[in-house]
C-alpha positions in Angstrom: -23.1 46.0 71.4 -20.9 44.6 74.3 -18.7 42.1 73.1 -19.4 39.9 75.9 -23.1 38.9 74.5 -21.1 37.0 70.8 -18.4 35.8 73.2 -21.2 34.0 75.4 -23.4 33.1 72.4 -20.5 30.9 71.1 -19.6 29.7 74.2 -22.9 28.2 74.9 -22.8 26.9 71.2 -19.4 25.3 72.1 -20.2 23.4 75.2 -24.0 21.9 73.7 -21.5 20.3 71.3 -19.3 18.9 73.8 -23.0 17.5 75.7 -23.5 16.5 72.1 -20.1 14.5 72.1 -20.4 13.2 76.0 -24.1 12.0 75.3 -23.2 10.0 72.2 -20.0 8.4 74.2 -22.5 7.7 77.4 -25.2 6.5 74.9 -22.7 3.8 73.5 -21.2 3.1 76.9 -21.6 -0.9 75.9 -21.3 -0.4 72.0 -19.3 -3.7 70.9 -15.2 -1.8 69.5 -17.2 1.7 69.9 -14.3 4.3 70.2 -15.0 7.2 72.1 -14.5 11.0 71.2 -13.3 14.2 72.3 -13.9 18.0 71.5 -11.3 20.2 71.4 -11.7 23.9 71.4 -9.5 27.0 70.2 -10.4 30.7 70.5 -11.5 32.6 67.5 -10.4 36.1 66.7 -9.0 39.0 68.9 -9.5 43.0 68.5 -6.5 44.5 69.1 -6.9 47.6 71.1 -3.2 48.6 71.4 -0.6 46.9 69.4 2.5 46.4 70.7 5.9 48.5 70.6 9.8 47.3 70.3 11.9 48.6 73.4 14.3 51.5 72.1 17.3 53.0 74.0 15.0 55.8 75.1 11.6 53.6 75.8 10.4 50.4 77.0 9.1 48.0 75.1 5.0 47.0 75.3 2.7 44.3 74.8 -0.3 43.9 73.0 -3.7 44.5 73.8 -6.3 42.2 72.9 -9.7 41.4 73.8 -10.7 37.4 73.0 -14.4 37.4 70.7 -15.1 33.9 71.4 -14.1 30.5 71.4 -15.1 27.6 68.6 -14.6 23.8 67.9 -11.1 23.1 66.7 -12.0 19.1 66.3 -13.8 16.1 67.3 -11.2 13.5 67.8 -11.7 9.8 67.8 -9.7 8.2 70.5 -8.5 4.3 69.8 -6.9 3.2 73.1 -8.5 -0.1 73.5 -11.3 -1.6 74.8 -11.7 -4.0 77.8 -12.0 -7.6 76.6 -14.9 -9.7 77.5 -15.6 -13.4 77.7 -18.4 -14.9 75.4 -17.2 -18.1 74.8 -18.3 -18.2 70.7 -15.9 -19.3 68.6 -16.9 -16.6 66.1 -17.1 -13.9 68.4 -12.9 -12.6 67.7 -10.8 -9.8 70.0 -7.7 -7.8 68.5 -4.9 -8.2 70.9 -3.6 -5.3 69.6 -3.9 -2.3 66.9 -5.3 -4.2 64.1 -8.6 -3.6 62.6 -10.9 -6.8 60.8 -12.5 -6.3 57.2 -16.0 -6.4 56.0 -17.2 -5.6 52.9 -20.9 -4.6 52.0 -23.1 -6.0 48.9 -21.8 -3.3 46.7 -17.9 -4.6 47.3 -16.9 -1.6 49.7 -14.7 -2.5 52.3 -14.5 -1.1 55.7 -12.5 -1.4 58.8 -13.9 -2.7 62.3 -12.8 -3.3 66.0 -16.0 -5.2 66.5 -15.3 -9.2 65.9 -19.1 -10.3 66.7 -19.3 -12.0 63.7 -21.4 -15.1 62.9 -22.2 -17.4 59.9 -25.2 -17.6 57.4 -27.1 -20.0 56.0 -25.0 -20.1 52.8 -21.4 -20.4 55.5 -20.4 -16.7 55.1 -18.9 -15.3 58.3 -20.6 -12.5 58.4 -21.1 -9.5 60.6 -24.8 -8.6 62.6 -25.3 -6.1 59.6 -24.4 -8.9 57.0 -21.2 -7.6 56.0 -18.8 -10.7 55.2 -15.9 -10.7 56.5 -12.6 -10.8 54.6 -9.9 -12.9 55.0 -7.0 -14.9 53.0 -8.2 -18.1 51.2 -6.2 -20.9 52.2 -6.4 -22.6 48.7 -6.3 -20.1 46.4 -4.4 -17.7 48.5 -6.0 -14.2 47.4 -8.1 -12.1 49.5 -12.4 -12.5 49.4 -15.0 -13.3 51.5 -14.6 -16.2 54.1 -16.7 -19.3 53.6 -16.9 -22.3 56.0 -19.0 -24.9 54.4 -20.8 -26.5 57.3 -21.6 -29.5 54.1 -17.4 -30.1 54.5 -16.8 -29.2 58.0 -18.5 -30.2 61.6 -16.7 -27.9 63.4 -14.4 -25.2 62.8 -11.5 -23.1 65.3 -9.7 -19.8 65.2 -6.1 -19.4 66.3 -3.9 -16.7 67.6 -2.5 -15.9 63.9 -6.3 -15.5 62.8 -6.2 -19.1 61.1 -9.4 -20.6 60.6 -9.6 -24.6 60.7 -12.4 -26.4 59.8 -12.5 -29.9 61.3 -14.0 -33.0 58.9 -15.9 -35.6 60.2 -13.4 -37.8 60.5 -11.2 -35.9 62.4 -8.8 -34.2 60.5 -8.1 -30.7 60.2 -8.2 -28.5 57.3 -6.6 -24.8 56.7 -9.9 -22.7 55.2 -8.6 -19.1 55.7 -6.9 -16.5 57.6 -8.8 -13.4 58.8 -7.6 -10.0 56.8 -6.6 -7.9 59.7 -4.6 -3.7 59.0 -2.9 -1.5 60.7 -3.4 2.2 59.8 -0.6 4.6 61.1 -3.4 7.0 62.2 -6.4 5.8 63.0 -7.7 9.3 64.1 -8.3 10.0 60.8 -10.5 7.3 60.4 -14.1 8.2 59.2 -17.3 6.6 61.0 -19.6 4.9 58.9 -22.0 3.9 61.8 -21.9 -0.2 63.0 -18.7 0.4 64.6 -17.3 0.9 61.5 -14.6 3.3 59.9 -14.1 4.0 56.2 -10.2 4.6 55.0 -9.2 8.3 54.4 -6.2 9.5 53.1 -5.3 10.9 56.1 -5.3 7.6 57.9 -2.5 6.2 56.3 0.2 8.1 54.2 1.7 5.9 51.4 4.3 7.2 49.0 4.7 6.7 45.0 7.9 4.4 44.2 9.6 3.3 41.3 10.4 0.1 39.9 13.5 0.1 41.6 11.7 0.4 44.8 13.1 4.1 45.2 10.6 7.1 45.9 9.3 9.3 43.5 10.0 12.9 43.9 8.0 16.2 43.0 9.5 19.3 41.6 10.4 20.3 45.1 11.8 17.0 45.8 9.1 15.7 48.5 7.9 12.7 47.9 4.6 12.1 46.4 1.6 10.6 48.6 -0.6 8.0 47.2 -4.4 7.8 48.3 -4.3 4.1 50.4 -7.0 1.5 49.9 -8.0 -1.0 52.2 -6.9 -3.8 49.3 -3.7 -2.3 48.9 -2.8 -2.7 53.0 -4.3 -6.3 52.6 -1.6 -7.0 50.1 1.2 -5.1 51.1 1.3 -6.0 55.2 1.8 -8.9 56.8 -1.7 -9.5 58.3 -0.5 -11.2 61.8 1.4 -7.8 62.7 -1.9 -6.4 63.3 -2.1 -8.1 67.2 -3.1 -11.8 68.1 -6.6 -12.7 67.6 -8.3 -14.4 70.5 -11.9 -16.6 69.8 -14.6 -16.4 72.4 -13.9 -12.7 73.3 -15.3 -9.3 71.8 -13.6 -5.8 72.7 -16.0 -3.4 74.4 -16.5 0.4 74.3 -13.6 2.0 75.7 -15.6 4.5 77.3 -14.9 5.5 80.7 -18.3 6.1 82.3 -17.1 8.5 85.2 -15.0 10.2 82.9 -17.5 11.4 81.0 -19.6 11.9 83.7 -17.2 14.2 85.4 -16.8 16.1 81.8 -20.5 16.0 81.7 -21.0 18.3 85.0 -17.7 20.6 83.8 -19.5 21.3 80.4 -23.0 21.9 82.4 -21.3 24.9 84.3 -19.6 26.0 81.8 -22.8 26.7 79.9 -24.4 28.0 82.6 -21.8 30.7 83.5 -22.2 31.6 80.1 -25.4 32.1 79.9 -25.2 34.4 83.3 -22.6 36.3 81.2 -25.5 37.1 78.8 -27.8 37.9 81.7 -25.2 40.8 83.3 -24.5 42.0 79.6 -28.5 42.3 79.2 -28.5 44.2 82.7 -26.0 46.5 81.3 -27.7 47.5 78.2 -31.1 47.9 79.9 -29.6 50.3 82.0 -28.1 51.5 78.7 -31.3 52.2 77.2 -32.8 53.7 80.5 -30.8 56.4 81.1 -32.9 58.7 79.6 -36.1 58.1 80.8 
């Protein structure tokens, strides 16, 4: 069997997945903090037909011969460069001026991590996101982490600063500290894991924390490396200082970063690539038809 027909096979598989990948970025070309991806490929195996030789006083060296079997998907990479701000002019609708991500956590108490501030509030004052995920912030009063609340019974009107400060303002006119939004910042947020919503759950590999004693020293393995912990989203809550995560602006929401005639462009390269493999399969069929025919 010619080699060329498994090498085409899996390159046709290869690009359909990188259609796969271009289709879902063009599908969510206006998808409020959608990050778009990438696919990456890497050849697979190689038959060595000669193996290389080590130059001797009497000889030349030589180099390997190898003939490539194929290609497959290395990864699917999630690229966070940032979106292009728009204007809405809602107070509750909040931009990250930077890396942070904002906090919602579902019915059940899970948390998850979101570039997508179009949030809102409920009949009961809970700002919540369009799925009716509350959104987490700093309670000004009690000063622990938890759901944010603006009572519309205490306050007529409420703001949002740069530092993610929410104000409610009484009747009266004076101005009252209610919470600040919990913003993080992962050191990878490639290794962020969609959850669908524009959202991401934490993964170990998104942010690499290390085990210390109480003297605030590292704890060491056998081999002396230090000894990762798995992160939670509580534990960056409590550990960073939330306004390092970028200013928050109100009345804007980030938009998709994808870049439409970019993907396009990647769209048509990925088309012709799968086309010339499938004429790869074509000439290989040609040959083994005249294979077969030789004796007639």
């Amino acid at each position: 069997m010619l080699r060329s027909l498994n090498s085409s096979v899996s390159g046709m598989k290869g690009f359909q997945n990188k259609l796969d990948v271009i289709g879902n970025n063009i599908a969510n070309v206006n998808t409020i903090g959608y990050k778009k991806s990438r696919i990456v490929f890497q050849d697979v195996l190689s038959q060595t037909v000669r193996g290389g030789s080590t130059a001797n006083a009497n000889l030349g060296g030589t180099n390997p011969i190898q003939i490539g079997l194929g290609v497959k998907t290395a990864s699917v990479d999630t690229i966070h460069t940032p979106g292009s701000p728009t204007t809405t002019n809602l107070s509750s609708d909040l931009y990250i001026d930077g890396n942070g991500f904002f906090v919602v956590q579902n019915d059940s108490g899970s948390k998850y991590l979101t570039r997508a501030g179009n949030f809102d509030r409920d009949g009961l004052g809970n700002l919540v996101t369009p799925q009716g995920y509350k959104v987490i912030g700093k309670d000004a009063t009690t000063n622990t982490f938890g759901p944010i609340n603006i009572d519309s019974t205490k306050y007529v009107s409420y703001t949002i600063d740069f530092n993610g400060v929410i104000k409610g303002v009484e009747a009266d006119g004076t101005t009252k500290d209610i919470a600040t939004l919990g913003t993080v910042v992962v050191s990878n947020p490639a290794g962020l894991k969609k959850v669908g919503g524009s959202m991401y759950e934490l993964s170990g590999n998104a942010e690499t924390n290390y085990q210390v004693d109480l003297a605030g020293n590292f704890v060491l393995d056998a081999n002396g490396d230090k000894i990762p912990t798995v992160p939670t989203i509580a534990g960056l809550m409590n550990t960073r200082d939330i306004t390092k995560a970028g200013q928050i602006v109100s009345g804007q929401l980030e938009m998709s970063n994808v870049d439409l005639s970019e993907e396009i462009t990647e769209m048509i390269i990925a088309q012709r690539a799968f086309q010339a493999n499938a004429k790869v399969i074509t000439v290989s069929d040609s040959i083994l038809e005249e294979l077969v025919n030789l004796k007639r």
